[in-house]
N, C-alpha and C positions, 0 to 999 in steps of 0.2 A: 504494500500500500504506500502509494506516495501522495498525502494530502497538500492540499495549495497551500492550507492555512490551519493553524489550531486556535482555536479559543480555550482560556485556562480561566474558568471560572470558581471563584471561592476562592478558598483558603492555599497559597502556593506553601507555607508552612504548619508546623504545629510547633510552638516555640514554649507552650504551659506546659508540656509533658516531658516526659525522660521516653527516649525509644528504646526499647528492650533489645537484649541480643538477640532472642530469638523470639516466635509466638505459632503458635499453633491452627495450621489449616485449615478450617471445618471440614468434616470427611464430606458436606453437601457437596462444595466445589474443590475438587481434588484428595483432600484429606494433604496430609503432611509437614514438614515444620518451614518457616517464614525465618532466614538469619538475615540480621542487619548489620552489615559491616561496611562502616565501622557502627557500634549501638553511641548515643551520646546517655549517661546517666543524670541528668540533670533536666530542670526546667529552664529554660530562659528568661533571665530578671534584667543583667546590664545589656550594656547596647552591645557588648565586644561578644556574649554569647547569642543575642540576637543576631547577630551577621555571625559567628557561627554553625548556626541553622541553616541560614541563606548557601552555605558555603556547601554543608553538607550534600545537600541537594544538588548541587549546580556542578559537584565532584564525581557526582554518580556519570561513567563511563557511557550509556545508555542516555543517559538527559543529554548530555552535552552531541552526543551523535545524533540526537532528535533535534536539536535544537539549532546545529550547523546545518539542519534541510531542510527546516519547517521555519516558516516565519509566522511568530506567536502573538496573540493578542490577549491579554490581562484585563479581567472584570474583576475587581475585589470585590468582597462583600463587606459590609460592617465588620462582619466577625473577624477578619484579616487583622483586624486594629489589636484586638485583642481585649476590650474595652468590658463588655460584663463579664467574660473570668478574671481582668484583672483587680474589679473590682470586688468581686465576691473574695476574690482569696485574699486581699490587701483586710478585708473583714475575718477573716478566717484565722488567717498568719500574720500579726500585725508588724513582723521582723520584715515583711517585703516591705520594696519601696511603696510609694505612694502610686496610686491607677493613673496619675497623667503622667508620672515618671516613665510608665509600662509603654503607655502610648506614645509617647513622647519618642522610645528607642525603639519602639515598632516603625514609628513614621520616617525616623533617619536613620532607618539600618542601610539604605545606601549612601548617605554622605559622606 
């Protein structure tokens, strides 16, 4: 398949979460196990692990060959920002920074 164009709609990250080494298939679609290499064990709070993330992604051997032949269009959605998990956890775990902090390094993780 050679598309003209991709549209990437949503989330191009997940920057709240830790990615596990590994995770488990459902036997509905294929059964077997899911390695992520490299796993990152963290959630993303400052900016230098937020472009971390970005980084992850964009290393993957597969993206980057998708990406030198497909010319990409980005619709974000709200949730990209990261704006009500950052908020609820900033209420949860009062040790993270503050939610416009959260948003603030979501918005300039490419600067």
């Amino acid at each position: 398949m050679k598309p003209d164009f991709a549209i990437f709609q949503g989330d191009m990250i997940y920057a709240d979460n830790a990615i596990p080494a590994s995770k488990a298939i459902p036997d509905a679609v294929g059964g077997g196990t899911w390695y992520n290499e490299p796993s990152l064990d963290f959630a993303a709070v400052t900016l230098d692990e937020f472009r971390a993330n970005w980084k992850y992604n964009y290393n993957d051997e597969k993206m980057q060959s998708f990406l030198e032949e497909v010319p990409v269009y980005n619709q974000w959605v709200s949730t990209s920002n990261h704006i009500y998990p950052a908020i609820k956890q900033s209420r949860i775990m009062p040790k993270q920074p503050a939610p416009t902090t959260l948003v603030y390094n979501a918005l300039t993780v490419f600067a």
